[in-house]
N, CA and C atoms as a LAMMPS dump frame, in Angstrom:
ITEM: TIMESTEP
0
ITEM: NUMBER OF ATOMS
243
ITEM: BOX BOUNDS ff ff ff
-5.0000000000000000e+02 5.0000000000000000e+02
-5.0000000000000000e+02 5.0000000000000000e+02
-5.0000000000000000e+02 5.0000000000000000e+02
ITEM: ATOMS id mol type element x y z
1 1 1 N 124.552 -349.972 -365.112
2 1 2 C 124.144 -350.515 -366.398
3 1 3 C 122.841 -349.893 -366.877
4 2 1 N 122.112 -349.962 -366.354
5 2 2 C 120.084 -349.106 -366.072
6 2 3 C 120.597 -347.414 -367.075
7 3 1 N 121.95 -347.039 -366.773
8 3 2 C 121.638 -345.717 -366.753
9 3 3 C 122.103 -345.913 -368.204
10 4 1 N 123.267 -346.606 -368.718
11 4 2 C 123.835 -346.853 -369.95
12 4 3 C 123.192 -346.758 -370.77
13 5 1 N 121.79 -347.823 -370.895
14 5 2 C 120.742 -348.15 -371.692
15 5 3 C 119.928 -347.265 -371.645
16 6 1 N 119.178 -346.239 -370.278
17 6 2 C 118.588 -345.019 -370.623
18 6 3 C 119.399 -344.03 -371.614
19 7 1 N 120.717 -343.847 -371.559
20 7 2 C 121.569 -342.964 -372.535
21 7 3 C 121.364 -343.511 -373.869
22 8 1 N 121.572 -344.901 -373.955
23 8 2 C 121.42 -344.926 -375.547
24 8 3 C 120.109 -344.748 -376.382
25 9 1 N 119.044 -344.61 -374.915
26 9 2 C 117.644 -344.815 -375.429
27 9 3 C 117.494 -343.621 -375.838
28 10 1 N 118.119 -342.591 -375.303
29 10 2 C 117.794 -341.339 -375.401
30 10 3 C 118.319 -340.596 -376.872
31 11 1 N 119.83 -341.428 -376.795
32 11 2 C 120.509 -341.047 -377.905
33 11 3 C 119.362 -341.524 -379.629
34 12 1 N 119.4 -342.633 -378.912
35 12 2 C 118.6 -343.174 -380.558
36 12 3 C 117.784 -341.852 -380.557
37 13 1 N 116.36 -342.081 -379.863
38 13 2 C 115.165 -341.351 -379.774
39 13 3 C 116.244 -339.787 -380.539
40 14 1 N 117.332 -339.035 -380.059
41 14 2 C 117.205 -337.861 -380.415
42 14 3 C 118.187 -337.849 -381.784
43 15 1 N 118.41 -339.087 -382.219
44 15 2 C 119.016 -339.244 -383.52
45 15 3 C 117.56 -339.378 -384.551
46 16 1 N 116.853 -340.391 -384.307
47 16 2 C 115.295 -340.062 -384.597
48 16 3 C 114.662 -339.161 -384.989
49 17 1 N 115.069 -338.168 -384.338
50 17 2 C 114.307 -336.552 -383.883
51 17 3 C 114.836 -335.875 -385.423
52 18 1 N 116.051 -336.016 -384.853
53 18 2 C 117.008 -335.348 -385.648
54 18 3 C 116.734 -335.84 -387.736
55 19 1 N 116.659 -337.156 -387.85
56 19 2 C 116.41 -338.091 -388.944
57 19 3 C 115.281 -337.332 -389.66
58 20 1 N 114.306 -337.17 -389.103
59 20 2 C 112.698 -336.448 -388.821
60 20 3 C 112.365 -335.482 -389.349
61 21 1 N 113.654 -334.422 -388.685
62 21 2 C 113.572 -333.248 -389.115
63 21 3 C 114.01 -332.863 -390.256
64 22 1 N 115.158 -333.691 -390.885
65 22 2 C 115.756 -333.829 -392.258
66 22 3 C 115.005 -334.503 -393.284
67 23 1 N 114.051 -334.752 -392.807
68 23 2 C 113.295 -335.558 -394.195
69 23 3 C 111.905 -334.364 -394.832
70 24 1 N 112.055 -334.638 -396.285
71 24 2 C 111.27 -333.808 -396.895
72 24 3 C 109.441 -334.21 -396.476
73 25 1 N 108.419 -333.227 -397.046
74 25 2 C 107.521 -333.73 -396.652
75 25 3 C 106.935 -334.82 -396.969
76 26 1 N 107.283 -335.048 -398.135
77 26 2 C 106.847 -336.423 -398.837
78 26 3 C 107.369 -337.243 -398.085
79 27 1 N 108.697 -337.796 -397.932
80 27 2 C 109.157 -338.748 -397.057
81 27 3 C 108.582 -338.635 -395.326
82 28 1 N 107.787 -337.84 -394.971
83 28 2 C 106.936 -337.671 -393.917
84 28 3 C 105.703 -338.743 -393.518
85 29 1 N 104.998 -338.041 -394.985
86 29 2 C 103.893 -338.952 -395.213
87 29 3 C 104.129 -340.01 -395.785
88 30 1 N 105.1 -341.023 -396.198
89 30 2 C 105.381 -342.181 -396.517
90 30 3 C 106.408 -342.805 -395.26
91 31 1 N 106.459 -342.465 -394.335
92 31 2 C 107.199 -342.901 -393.258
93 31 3 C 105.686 -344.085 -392.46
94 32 1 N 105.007 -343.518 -392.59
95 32 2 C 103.603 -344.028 -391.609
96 32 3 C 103.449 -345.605 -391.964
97 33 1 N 102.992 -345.471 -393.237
98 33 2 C 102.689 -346.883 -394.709
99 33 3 C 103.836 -347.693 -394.183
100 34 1 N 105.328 -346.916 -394.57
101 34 2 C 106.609 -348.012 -394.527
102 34 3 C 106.7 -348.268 -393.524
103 35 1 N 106.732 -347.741 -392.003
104 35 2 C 106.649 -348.561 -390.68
105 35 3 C 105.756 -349.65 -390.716
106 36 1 N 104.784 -349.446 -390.767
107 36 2 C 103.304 -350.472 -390.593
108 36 3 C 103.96 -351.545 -391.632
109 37 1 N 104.142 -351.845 -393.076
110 37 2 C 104.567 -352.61 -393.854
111 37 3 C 105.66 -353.387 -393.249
112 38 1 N 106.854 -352.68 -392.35
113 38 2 C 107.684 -353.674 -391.634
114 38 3 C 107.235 -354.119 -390.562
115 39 1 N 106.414 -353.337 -389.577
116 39 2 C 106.203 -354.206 -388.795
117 39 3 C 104.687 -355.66 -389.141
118 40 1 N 104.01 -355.243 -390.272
119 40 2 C 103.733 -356.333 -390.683
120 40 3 C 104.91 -357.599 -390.94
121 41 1 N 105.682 -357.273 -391.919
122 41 2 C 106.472 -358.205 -392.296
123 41 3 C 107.323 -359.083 -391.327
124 42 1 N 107.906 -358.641 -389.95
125 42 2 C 108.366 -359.036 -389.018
126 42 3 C 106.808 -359.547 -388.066
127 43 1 N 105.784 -359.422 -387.966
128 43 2 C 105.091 -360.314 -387.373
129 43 3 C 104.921 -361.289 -388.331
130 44 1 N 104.768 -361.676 -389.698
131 44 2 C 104.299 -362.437 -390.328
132 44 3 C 105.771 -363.798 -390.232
133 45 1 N 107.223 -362.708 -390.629
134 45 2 C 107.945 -363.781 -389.649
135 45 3 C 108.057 -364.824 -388.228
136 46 1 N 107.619 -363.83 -387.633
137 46 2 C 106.973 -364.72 -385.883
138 46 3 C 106.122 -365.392 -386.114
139 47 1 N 105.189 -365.498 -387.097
140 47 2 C 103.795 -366.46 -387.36
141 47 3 C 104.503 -367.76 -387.96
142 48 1 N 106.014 -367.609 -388.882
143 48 2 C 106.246 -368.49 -389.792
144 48 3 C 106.891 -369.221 -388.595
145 49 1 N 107.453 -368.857 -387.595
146 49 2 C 108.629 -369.323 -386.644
147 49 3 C 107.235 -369.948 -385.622
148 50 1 N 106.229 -369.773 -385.303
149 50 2 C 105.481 -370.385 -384.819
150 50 3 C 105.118 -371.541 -385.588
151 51 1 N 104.202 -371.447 -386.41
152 51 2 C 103.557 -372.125 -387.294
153 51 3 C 104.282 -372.224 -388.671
154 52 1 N 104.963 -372.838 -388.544
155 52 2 C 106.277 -373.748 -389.686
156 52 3 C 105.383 -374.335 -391.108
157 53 1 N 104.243 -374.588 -390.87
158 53 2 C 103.854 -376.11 -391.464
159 53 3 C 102.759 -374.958 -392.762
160 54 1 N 102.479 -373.851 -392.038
161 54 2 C 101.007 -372.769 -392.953
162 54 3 C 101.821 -372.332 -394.087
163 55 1 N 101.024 -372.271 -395.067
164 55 2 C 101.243 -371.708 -396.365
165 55 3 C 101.108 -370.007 -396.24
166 56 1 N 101.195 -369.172 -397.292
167 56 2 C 101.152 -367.675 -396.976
168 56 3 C 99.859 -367.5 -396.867
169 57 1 N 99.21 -368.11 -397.332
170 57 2 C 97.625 -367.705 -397.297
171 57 3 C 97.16 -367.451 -395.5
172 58 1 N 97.624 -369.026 -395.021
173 58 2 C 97.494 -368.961 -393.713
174 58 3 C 98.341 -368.147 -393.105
175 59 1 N 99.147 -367.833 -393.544
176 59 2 C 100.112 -366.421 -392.282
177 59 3 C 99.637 -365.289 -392.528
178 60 1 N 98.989 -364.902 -394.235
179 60 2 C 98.24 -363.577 -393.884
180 60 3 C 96.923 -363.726 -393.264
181 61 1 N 96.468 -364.954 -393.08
182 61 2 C 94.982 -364.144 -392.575
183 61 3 C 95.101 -364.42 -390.388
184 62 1 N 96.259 -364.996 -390.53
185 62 2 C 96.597 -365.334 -389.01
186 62 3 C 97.359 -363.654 -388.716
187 63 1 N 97.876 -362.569 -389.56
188 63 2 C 98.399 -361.54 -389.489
189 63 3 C 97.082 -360.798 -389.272
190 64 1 N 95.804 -361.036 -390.21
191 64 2 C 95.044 -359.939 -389.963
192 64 3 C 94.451 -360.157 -388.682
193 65 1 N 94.192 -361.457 -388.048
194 65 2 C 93.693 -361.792 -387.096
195 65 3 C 94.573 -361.242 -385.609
196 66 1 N 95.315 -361.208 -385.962
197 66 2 C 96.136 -360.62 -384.949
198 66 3 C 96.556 -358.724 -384.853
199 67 1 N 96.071 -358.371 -386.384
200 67 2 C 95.997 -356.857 -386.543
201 67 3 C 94.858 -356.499 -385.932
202 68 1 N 93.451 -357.375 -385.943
203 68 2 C 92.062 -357.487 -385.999
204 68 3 C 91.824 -357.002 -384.16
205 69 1 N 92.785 -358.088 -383.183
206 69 2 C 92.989 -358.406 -382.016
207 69 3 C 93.332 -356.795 -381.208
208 70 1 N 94.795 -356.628 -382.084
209 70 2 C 95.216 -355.38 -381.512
210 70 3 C 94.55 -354.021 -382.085
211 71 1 N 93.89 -353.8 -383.023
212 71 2 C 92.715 -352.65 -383.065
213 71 3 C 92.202 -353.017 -381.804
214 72 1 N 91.311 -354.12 -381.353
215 72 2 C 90.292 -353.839 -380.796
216 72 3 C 90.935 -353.822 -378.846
217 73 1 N 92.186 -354.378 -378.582
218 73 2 C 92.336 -353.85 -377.607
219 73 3 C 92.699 -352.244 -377.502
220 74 1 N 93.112 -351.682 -378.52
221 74 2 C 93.683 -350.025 -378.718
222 74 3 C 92.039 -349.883 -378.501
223 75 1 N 91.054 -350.103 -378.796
224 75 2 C 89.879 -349.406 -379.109
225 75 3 C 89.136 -349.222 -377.668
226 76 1 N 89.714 -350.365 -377.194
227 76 2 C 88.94 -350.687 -375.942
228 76 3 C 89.828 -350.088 -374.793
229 77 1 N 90.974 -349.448 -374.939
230 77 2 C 92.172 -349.054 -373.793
231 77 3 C 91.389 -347.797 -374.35
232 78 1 N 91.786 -347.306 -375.43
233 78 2 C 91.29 -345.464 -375.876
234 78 3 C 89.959 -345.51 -374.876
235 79 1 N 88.73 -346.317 -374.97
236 79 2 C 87.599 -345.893 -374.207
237 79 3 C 87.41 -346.103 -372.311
238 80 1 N 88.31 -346.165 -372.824
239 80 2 C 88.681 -346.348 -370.801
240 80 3 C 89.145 -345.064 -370.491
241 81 1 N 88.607 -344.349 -369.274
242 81 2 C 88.658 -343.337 -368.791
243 81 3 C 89.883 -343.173 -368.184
């Protein structure tokens, strides 16, 4: 089963590759923005599925707080030798 799921991992990843290489440059540099924008949007879902009761106000600033969190562990893993 282990090896199944390495194959499909591989497959995606080189369908990916492949996706990548077909896209113009513009759609390059707008790939970066539109990832980050979904994976905002899917944490701000997990905030709503946590915390049911917050208005949007409170799920965006509980989003930045949690964007805020993971900068500063990236910041603090990058300065580790």
């Amino acid at each position: 089963m282990d090896d199944r799921i390495a194959d499909d991992a591989r497959f995606a990843l080189l369908a990916k590759v492949r996706q990548a290489r077909m896209m113009s440059g513009e759609d390059r540099m707008l790939a970066g923005p539109r990832l980050f924008a979904g994976v905002c949007q899917r944490m701000k879902e997990g905030i709503r599925d946590e915390s049911p009761s917050s208005d949007e106000v409170e799920i965006h600033q509980l989003l930045l707080q949690r964007l805020a969190k993971l900068r500063k562990l990236e910041t603090r893993h990058q300065a580790t030798p």
